[in-house]
TILO-29486 format. One line per 10 residues: number of its first residue (from 0); for each residue x, y, z of C-alpha. Coordinates in pm, 1 decimal, always signed. Layout:
NUM = X,Y,Z | ...;
//
This chain:
0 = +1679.4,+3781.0,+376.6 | +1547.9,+4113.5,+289.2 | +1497.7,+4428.7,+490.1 | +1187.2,+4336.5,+639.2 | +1256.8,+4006.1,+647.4 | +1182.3,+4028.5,+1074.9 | +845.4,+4124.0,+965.2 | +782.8,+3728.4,+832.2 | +826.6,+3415.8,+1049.5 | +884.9,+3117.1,+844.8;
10 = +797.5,+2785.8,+1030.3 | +739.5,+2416.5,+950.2 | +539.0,+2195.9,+1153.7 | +535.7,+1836.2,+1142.3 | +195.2,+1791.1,+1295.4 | +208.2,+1424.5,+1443.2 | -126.9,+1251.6,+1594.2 | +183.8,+1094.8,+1881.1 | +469.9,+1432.4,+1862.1 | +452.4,+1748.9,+1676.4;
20 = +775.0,+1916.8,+1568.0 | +871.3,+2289.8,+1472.9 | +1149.2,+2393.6,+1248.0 | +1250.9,+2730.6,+1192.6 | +1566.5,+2887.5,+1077.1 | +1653.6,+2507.4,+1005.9 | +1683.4,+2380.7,+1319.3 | +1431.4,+2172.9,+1499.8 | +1300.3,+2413.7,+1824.4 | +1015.5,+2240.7,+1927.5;
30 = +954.5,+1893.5,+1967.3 | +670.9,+1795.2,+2196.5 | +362.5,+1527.7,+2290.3 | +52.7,+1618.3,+2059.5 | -132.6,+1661.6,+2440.7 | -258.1,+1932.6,+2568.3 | -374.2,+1980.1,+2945.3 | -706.5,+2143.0,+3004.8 | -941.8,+2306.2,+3282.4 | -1271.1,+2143.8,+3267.3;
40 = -1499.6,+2454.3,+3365.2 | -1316.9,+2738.2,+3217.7 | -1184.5,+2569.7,+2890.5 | -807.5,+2742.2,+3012.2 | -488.8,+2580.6,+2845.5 | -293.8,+2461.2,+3156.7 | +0.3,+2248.2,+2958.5 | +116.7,+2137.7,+2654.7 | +348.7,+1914.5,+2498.8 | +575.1,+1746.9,+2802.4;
50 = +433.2,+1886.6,+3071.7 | +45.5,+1782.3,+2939.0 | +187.7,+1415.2,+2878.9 | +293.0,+1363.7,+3266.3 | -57.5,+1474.1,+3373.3 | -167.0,+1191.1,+3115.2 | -330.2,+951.0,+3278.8 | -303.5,+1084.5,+3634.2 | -555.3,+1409.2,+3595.1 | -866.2,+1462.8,+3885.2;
60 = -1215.2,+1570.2,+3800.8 | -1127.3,+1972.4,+3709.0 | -844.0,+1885.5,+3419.8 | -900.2,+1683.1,+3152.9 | -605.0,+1594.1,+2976.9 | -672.2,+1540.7,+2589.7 | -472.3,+1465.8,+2242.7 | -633.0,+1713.3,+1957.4 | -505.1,+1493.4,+1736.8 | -642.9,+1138.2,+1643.7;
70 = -526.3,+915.1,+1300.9 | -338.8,+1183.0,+1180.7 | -654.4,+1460.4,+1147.5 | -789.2,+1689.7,+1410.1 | -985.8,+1564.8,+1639.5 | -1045.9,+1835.6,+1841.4 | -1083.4,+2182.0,+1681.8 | -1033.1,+2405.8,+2001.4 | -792.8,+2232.3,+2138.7 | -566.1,+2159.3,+1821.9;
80 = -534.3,+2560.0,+1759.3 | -438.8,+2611.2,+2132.2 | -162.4,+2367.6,+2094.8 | -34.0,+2515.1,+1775.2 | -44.8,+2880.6,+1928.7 | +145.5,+2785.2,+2242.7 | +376.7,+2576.3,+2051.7 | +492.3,+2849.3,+1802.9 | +500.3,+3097.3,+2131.3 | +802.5,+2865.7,+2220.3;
90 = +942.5,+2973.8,+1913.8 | +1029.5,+3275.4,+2033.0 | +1325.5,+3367.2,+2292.9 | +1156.6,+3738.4,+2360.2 | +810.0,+3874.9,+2299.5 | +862.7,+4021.9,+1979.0 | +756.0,+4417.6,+1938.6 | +543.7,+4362.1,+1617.6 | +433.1,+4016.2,+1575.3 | +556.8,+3896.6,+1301.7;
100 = +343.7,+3732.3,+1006.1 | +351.4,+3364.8,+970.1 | +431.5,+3167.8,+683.3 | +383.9,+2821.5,+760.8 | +431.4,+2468.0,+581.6 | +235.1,+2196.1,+775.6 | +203.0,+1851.8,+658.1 | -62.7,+1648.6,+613.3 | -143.2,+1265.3,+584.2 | -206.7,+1185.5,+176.1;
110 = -537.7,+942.6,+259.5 | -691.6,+1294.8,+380.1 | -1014.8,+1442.1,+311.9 | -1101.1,+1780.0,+225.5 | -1267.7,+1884.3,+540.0 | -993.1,+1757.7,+756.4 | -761.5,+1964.1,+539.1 | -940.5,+2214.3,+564.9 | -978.9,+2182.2,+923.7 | -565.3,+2175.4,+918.9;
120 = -574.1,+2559.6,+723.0 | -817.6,+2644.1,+963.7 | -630.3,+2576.4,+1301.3 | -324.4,+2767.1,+1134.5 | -520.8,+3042.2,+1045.2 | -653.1,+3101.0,+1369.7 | -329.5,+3038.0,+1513.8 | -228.3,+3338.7,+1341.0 | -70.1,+3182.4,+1006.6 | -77.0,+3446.1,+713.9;
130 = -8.5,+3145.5,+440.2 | -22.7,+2817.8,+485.3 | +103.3,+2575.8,+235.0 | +50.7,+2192.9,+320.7 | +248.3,+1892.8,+162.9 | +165.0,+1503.6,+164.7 | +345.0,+1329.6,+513.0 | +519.1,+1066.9,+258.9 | +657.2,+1341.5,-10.6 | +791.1,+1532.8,+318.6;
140 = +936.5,+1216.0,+473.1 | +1082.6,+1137.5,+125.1 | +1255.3,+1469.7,+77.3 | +1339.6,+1463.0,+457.4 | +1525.5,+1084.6,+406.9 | +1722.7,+1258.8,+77.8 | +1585.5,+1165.0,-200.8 | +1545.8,+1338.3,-505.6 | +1212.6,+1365.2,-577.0 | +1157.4,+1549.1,-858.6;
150 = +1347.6,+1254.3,-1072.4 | +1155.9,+1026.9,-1270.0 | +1271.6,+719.3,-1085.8 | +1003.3,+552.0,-865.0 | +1094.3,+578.5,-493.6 | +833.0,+369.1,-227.0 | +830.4,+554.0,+101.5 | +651.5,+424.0,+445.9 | +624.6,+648.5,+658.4 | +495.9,+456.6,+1021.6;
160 = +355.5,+737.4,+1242.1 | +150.9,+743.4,+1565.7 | -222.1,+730.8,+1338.5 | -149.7,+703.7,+1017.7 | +90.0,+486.2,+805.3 | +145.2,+638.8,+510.9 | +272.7,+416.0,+230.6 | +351.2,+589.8,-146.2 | +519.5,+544.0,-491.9 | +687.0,+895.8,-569.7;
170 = +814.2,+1026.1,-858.2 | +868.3,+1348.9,-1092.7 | +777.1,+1555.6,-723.9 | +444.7,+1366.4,-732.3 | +276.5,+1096.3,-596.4 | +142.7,+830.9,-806.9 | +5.7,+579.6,-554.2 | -67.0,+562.6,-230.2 | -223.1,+397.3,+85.7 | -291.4,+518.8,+374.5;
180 = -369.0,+284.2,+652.8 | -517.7,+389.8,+1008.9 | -306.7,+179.5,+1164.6 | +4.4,+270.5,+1332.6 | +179.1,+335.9,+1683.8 | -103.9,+378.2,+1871.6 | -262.9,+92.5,+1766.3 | +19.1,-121.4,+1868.6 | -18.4,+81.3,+2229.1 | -370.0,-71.0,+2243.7;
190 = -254.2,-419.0,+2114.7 | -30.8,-401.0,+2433.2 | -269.8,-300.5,+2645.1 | -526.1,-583.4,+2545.2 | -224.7,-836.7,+2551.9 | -165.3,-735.2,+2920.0 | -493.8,-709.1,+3025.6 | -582.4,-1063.0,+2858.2 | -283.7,-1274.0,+2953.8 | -145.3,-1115.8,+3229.3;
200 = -483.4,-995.8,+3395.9 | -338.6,-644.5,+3478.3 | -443.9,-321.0,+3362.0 | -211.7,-91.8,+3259.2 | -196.6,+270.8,+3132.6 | -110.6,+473.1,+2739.3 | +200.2,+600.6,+2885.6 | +327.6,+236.7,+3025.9 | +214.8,+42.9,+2712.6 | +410.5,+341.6,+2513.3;
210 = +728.2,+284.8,+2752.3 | +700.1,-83.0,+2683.0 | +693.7,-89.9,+2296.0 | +1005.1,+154.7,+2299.9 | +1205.4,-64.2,+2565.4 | +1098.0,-424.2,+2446.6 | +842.7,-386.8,+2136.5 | +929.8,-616.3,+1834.8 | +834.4,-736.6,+1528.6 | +995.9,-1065.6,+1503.1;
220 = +993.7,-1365.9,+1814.2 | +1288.6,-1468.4,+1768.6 | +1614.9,-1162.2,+1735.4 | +1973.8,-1177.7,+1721.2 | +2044.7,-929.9,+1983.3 | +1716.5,-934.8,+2233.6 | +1641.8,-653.6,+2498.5 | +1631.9,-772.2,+2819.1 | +1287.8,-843.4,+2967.6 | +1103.3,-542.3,+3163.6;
230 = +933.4,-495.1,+3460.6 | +601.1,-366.8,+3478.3 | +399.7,-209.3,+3715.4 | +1.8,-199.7,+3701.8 | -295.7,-260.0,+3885.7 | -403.3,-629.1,+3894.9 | -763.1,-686.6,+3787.3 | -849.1,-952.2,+4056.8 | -718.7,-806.1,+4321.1 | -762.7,-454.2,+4253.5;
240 = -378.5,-425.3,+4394.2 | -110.5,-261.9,+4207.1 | +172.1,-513.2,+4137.8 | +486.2,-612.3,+3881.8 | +556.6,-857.8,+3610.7 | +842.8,-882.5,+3361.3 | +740.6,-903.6,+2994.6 | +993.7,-1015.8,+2701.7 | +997.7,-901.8,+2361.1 | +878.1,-1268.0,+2235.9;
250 = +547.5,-1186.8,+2394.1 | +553.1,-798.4,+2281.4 | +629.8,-954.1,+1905.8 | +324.6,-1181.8,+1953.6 | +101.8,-891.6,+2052.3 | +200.9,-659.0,+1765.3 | +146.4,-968.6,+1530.7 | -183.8,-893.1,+1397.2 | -133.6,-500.2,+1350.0 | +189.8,-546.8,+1155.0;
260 = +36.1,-745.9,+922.5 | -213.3,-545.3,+842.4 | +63.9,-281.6,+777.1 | +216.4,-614.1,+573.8 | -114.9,-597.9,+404.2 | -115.2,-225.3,+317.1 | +217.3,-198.1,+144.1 | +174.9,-543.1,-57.9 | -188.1,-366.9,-193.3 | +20.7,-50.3,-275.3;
270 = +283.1,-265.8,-451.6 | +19.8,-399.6,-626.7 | -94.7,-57.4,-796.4 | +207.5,+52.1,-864.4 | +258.9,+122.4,-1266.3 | +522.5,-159.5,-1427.8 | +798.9,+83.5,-1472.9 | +776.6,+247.6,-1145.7 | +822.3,-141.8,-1022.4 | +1138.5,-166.5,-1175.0;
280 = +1261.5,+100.3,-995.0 | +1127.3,-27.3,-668.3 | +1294.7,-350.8,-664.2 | +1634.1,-187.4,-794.6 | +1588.6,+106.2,-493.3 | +1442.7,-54.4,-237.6 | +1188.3,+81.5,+9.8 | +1227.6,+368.6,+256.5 | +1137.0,+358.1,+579.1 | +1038.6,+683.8,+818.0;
290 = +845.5,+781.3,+1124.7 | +861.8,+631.0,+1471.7 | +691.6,+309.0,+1389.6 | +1038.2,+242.6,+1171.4 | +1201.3,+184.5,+1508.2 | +1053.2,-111.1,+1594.5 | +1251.0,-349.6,+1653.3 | +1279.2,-645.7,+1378.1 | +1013.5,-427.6,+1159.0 | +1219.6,-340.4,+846.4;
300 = +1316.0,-707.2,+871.3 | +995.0,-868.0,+824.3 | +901.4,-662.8,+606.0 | +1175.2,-758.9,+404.2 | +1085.8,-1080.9,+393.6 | +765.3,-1011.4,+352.2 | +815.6,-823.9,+6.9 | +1150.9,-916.4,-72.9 | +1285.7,-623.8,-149.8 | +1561.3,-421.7,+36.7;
310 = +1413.2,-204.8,+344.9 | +1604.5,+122.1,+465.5 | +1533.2,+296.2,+717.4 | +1582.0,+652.3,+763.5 | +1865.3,+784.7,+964.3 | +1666.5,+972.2,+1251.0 | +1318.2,+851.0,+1175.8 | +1172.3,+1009.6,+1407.9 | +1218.4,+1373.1,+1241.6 | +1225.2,+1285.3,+864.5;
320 = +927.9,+1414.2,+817.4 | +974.5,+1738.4,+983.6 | +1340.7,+1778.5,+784.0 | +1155.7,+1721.6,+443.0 | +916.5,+1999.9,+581.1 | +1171.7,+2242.7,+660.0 | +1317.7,+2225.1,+334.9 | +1001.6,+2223.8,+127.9 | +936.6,+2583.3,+322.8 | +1258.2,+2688.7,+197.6;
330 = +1073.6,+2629.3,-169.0 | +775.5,+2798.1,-68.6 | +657.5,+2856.1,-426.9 | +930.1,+2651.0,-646.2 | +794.8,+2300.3,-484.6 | +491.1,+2221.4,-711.4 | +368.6,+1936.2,-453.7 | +276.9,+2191.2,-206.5 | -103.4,+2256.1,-189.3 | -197.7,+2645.3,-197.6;
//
């Protein structure tokens, strides 16, 4: 670090359509819901992060809670730069006396286009970021699970967020195929919805559906170690009355069924397109598996015998991504994956 090295802010943001983290100085300082709280007249930022996600759902006429974020791109210009602003303000312990300039890495799903990209550099910008550098979400989740990308040995990385699931063949710091699918955690919160609504005639909330996937989602009917059933409260759509009914994991699995295989789908087509070589490598590594969707329960495990081929999944999927972030920022200009 150099004299004016206070005069720079270096910061990585794993910008999730479900949770957005923040590293800086290497450790992870922010991690928050993608959700920001609104006032409906006046447009003023009210929450973010935590705070907007327990309005979710529960808001009157004046706030509008919203997610600036949908499928992995911004959805929502306004309100994506006010959550980036406020989140880097928790950055900081003290108001700083010179604010310092921002050098930011920020990644990005690889089935992009340029406008939402540039929407990304955009945000940043007005969030107050100097330079902005973006990488691909599966070459950050790669380097984030420890793999050496640069080598010229094929590595296959899924990375299953909250909109996107990325799925891509890596190698010499590059990627040479990839897929990415609009099909990921929140799609299985709307298969869980629909599932409740249709054979259990209740409606139920984002933030329930969310709860349930984590406590008794799975990707297989039948499991060697089950979670115990769950008890769920919603309104009842005949009655109009709120009420409770316990739902098991074999029904969760058979409500997931037909996203999952469409994720089955994905990674079989990017299989497919990988170069012969590249195969070899694939079937002699295995796959990698990052983001939340990798914590489903029984997922790596059909998808195993889906593709047969060995599945591993990352040690704290959840934050993969965010890890292969921070240390692509300490490469600012070495990394040659990371888009000026």
């Amino acid at each position: 670090m150099g004299l004016f090295s206070f005069l720079t802010k270096e910061i990585a943001i794993d910008l999730g359509t479900a949770n957005s983290i923040i590293i800086y100085n290497d450790k992870v300082v922010v991690e928050e819901p993608s959700i920001v709280a609104m006032d409906r007249a006046t447009g003023e930022l009210l929450a973010v992060g935590k705070q907007a996600m327990m309005m979710h759902g529960k808001t009157h006429d004046n706030i509008k809670t919203l997610r600036p974020l949908r499928d992995g791109v911004i959805a929502d210009f306004q309100a994506a730069e006010a959550m980036i602003r406020a989140m880097i303000k928790m950055t900081e312990n003290k108001k700083p006396l010179f604010p310092p300039a921002l050098k930011m890495v920020i990644c990005i799903p690889s089935g992009i286009t340029e406008v939402e990209e540039r929407a990304v550099r955009d945000s940043c910008e007005q969030a107050g970021a100097k330079e902005v550098r973006l990488i691909h979400e599966p070459m950050a989740a790669a380097i984030g699970i420890g793999i050496d990308v640069m080598e010229p040995v094929g590595n296959m990385v899924i990375d299953i967020g909250g909109g996107t699931t990325e799925i891509a063949v890596i190698a010499l710091g590059g990627i040479v195929c990839n897929k990415s699918i609009r099909i990921a955690g929140d799609d299985f919160n709307s298969d869980i919805m629909e599932y409740m609504r249709k054979e259990h005639n209740m409606l139920i909330g984002e933030r329930t559906a969310e709860k349930i996937k984590i406590d008794v989602g799975a990707a297989m009917p039948e499991m060697e170690n089950p979670p115990p059933d769950l008890a769920v409260h919603g309104r009842d759509m005949m009655t109009g009355v709120p009420k409770e009914i316990s739902v098991s994991y074999t029904e969760m699995a058979y409500a997931l069924d037909k996203s999952i295989t469409k994720v089955e789908a994905a990674i079989l087509n990017a299989l497919e397109m990988t170069p012969p070589e590249l195969a070899a490598d694939i079937f002699r590594t295995g796959i990698y598996m990052a983001g939340g969707g990798g914590l489903l329960r029984g997922l790596d495990k059909r998808i195993s015998e889906k593709t047969s081929l060995a599945i591993h999944v990352a040690e704290d999927p959840l934050r993969a991504v965010a890890r292969g972030t921070g240390i692509a920022l300490k490469n600012f200009n070495k990394f040659p994956f990371l888009i000026k």
